[in-house]
matplotlib code that plots the C-alpha trace (Angstrom):
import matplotlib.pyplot as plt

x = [-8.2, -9.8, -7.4, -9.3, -10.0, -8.4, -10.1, -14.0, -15.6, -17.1, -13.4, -12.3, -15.2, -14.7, -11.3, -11.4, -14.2, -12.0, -9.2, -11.1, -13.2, -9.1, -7.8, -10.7, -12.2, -15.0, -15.4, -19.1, -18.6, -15.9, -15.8, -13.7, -14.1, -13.2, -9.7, -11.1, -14.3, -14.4, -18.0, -18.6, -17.7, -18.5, -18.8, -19.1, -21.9, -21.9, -25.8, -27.7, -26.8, -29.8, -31.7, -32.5, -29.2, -26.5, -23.5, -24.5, -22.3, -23.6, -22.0, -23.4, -22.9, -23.1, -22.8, -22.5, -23.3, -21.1, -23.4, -22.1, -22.7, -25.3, -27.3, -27.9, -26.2, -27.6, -27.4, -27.7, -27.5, -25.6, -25.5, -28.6, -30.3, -34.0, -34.6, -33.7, -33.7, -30.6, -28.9, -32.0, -31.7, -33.3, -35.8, -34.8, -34.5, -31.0, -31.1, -32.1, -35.4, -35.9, -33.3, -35.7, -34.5, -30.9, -28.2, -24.6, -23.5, -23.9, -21.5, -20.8, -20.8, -24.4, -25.4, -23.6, -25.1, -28.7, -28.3, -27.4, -30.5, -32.8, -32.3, -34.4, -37.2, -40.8, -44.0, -45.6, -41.9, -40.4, -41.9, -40.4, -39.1, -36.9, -37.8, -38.7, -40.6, -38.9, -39.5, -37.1, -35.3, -34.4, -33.0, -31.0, -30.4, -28.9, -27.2, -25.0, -24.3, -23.7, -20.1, -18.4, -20.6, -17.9, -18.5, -17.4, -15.9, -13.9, -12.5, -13.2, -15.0, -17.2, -15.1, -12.0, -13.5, -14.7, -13.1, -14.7, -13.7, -12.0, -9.9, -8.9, -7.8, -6.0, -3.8, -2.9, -1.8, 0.5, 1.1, 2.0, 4.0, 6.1, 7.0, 8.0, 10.3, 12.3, 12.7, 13.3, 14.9, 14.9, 18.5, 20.2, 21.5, 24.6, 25.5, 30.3, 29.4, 29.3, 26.6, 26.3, 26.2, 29.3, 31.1, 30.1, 31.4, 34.7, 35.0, 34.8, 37.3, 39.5, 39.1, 39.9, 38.1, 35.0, 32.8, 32.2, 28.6, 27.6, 28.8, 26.8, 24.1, 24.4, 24.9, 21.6, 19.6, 19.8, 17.3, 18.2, 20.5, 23.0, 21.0, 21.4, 22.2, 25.1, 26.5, 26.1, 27.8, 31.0, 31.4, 31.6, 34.0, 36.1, 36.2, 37.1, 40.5, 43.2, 45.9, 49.2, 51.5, 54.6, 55.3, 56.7, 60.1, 61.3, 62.7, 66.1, 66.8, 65.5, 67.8, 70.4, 70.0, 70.0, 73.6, 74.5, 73.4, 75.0, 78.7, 78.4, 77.2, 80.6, 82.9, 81.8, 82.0, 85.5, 86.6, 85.4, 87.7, 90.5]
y = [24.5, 28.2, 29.5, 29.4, 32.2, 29.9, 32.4, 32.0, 30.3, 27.5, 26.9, 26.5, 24.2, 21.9, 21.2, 20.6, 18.1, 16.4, 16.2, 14.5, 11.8, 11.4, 10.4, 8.5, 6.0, 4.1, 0.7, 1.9, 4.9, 6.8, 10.3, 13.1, 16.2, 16.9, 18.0, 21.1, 22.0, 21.3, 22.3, 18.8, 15.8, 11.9, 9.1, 5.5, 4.3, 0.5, -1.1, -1.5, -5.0, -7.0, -5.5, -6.2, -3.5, -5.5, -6.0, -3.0, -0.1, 2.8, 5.7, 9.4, 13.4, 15.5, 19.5, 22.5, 25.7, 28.6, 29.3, 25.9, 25.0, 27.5, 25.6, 22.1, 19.8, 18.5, 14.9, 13.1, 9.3, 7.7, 4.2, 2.2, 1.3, 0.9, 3.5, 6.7, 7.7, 8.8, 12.3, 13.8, 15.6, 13.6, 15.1, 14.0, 15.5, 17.0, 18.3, 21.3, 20.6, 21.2, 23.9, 24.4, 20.8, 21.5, 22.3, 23.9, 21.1, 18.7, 18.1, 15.9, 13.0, 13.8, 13.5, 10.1, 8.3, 9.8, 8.7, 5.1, 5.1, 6.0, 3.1, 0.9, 2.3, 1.7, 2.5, 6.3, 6.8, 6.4, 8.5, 12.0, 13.7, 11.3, 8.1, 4.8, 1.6, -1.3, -5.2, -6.8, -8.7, -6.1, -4.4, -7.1, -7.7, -3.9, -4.5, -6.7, -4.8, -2.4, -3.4, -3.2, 0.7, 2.9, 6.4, 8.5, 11.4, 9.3, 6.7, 3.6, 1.2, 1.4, -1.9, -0.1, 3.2, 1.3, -2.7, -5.1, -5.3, -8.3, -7.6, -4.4, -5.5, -8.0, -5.7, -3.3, -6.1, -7.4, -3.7, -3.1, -6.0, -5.9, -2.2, -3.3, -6.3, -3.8, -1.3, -4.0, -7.0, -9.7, -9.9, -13.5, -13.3, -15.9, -16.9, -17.1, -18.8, -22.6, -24.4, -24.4, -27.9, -27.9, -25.5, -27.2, -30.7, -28.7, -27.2, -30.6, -31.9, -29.4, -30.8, -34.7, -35.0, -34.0, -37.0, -36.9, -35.6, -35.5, -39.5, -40.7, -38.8, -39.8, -44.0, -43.6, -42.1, -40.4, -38.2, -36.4, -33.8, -32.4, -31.0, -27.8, -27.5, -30.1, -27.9, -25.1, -26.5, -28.1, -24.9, -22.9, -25.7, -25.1, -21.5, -21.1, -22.7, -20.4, -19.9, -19.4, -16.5, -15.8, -12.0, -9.8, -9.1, -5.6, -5.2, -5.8, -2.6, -0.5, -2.7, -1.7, 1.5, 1.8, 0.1, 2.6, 5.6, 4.3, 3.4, 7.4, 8.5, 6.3, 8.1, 11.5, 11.0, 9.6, 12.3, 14.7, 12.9, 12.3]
z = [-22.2, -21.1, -18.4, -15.0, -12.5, -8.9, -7.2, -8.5, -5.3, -7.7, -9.3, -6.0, -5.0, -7.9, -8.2, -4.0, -5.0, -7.8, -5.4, -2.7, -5.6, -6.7, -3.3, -1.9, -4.6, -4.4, -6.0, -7.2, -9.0, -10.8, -11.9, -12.7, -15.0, -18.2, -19.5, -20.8, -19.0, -15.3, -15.4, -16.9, -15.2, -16.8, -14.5, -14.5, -12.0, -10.8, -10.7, -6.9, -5.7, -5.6, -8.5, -12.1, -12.5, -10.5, -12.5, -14.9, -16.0, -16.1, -18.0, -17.0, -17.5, -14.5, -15.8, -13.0, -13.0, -13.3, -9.5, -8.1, -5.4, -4.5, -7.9, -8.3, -11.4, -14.7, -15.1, -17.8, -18.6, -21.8, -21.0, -22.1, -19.3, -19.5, -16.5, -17.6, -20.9, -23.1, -23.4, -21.1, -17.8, -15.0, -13.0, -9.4, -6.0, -6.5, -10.0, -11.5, -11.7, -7.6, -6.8, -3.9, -2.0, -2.8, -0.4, -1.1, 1.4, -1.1, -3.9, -6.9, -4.5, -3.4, -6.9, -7.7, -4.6, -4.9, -8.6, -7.8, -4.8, -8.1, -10.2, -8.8, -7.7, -9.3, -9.9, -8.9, -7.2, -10.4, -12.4, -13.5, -16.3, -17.8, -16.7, -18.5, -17.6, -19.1, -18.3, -16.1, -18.3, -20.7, -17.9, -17.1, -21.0, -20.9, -17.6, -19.2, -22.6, -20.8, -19.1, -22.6, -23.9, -24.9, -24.6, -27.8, -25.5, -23.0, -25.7, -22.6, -21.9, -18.7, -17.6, -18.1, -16.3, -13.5, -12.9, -10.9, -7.1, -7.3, -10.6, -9.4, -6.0, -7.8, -9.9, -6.9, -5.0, -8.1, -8.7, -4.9, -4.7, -7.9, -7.0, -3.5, -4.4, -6.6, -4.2, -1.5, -2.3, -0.2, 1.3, 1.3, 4.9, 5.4, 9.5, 9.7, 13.2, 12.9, 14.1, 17.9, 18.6, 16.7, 18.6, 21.9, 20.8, 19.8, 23.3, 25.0, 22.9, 25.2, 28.6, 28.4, 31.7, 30.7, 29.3, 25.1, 25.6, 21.9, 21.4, 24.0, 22.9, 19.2, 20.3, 22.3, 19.9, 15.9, 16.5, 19.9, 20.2, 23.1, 26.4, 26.3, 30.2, 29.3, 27.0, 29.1, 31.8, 30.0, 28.0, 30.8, 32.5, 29.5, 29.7, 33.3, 33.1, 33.6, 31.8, 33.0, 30.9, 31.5, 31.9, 29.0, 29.5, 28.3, 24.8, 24.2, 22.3, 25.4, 27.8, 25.5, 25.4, 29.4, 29.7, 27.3, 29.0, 32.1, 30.4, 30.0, 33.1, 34.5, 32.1, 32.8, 36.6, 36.2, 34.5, 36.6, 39.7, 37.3]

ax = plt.figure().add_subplot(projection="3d")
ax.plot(x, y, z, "-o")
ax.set_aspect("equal")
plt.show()
């Protein structure tokens, strides 16, 4: 690949253009430019709903100028088709055959969507330098060869360059969701804390005075469990009894020690009289 000058305004203006198609895809067009000539870009157009094209492929050259984007493209179709014909430049509003009507605004994005607004036109508006009249079903013959055209250059498939909506949601959801459950696994959360109705029944097990809630509950129905206000109410019953301690006495090593110091206190002051 020819080493490129980063600062050459349509260098810059092309690889900002590949960076934005890269980030922000469409699900009716794909394109990007070649390994080693980003003057040439191949893309993979998706048929107008609604037409004789729908469900087509439609594979496609789009060439700049070294003037880009002060110059229009080239574009030139590879897929069979029945509208344009093959390896020809289309004559068309934003192509180099009306350098006039274009504007540096516009961009590789311009040409793609204008391309697609093309392809089903007829009659006087669809005439031009490379365009051809085929019968509707051919067209629709070609729409559907054309999903599985490989172009010699790419090495794919226009399937494989551009999937249908639903299969390729598909895969970035199993995609997205395969790469989250290995980064996050689900974890298995376990509760030490016995049930609550458990721990209530244990509590009025304490106070003998306190009616068995939970028994009467149980005889009168299977189904029904403790009141909550019940167990509310005999739990905290059970919790404000108080309980009687007796104090801490000291140590016996520190009592000890204080008869001792006070033996010596009495020996010194008795020698002292003595």
């Amino acid at each position: 690949m020819a080493v490129l000058n980063k600062n050459n305004s349509a260098v810059k203006r092309i690889m900002q253009e590949a960076k934005e198609l890269a980030n922000d895809p469409c699900t009716d067009y794909s394109a990007a430019p070649l390994e080693d000539d980003i003057f040439e870009w191949h893309c993979t157009l998706r048929g107008p709903s609604g037409t004789e094209f729908e469900g087509g492929l439609y594979h496609f050259r789009i060439v700049l100028p070294a003037e880009y984007p002060f110059r229009p493209p080239s574009l030139m179709v590879l897929t069979p088709n029945g509208r344009f014909e093959l390896n020809t430049k289309i004559c068309i509003s934003f192509t180099n055959y009306h350098e006039e009507e274009w504007q540096p605004a516009w961009g590789v994005r311009t040409a793609i969507i204008g391309l697609q607004g093309f392809f089903p036109l007829k009659g006087q508006a669809a005439l031009g330098v490379g365009s051809v009249e085929y019968p509707v079903s051919e067209r629709k013959r070609l729409a559907q060869l054309s999903r599985d055209w490989v172009c010699p250059q790419c090495a794919r498939s226009n399937l494989e360059c551009l999937p249908d909506p639903d299969n390729a949601s598909n895969d970035q959801l199993l995609h997205s969701h395969s790469t989250t459950s290995r980064a996050n696994p689900i974890p298995v959360l376990h509760d030490p804390s016995p049930p609550s109705h458990q721990s209530s029944s244990e509590t009025l097990e304490t106070r003998p005075d306190t009616p068995d809630v939970s028994s009467q509950s149980s005889s009168s129905s299977t189904s029904h469990e403790v009141h909550p206000a019940i167990l509310s109410e005999a739990s905290s019953a059970t919790t404000l009894i108080p309980l009687n301690r007796s104090p801490q006495r000291p140590p016996v090593l520190l009592d000890t020690a204080i008869c001792v110091l006070l033996v010596l206190i009495l020996a010194l002051l008795c020698r002292r009289i003595l």
